[in-house]
C-alpha positions in Angstrom: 121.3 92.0 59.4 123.6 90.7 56.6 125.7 93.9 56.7 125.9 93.4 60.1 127.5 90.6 59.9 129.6 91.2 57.3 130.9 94.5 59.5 131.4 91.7 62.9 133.6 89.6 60.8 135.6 92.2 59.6 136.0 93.4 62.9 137.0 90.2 64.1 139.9 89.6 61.0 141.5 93.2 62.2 141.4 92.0 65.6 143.0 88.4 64.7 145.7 89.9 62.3 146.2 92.8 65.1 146.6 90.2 67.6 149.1 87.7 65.6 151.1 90.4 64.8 151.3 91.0 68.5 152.1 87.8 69.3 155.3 87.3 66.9 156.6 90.8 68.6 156.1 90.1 72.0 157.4 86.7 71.3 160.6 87.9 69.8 160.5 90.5 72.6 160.4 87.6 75.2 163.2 86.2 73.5 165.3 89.0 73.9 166.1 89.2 69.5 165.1 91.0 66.6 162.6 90.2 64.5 163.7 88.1 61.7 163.3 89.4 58.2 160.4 86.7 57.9 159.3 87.8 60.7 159.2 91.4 60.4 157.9 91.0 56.5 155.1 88.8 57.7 154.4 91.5 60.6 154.6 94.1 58.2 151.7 92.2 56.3 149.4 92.0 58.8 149.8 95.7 59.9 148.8 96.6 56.3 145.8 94.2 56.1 144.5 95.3 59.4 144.8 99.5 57.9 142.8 97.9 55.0 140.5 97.1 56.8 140.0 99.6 59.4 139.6 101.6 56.2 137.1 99.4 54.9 134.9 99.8 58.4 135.0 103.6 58.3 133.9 104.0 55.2 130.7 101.4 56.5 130.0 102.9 58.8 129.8 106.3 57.3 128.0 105.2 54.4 125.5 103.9 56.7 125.7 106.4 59.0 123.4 108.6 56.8 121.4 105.2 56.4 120.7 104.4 59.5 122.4 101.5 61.7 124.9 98.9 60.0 
């Protein structure tokens, strides 16, 4: 159960850092501008923690996988 968990809330950073990143383009977007280098830095940042971790959840579940269920 505790890996369970610990695979949930992993699940639920990606989707938060996914979904911030998201935000600040479609809010430039709205805007009609660029991203600014802040911006696009910070973006850049949570594009790389959210591949972290979708590497971190594959390798999960294919270690447990051949364990049974996470």
């Amino acid at each position: 159960m505790e890996e369970s968990t610990h695979f949930d809330e992993m699940l639920s950073e990606r989707a938060a850092r996914l979904d911030e990143a998201s935000r600040i383009v479609a809010t430039a977007s709205a805007e009609c501008r660029e991203l600014t280098e802040a911006e696009d830095s910070h973006v850049l940042q949570l594009m790389k923690r959210a591949q972290i971790l979708d590497e971190e959840l594959a390798r999960l579940k294919r270690h447990h996988g051949e364990h049974g269920r996470i």
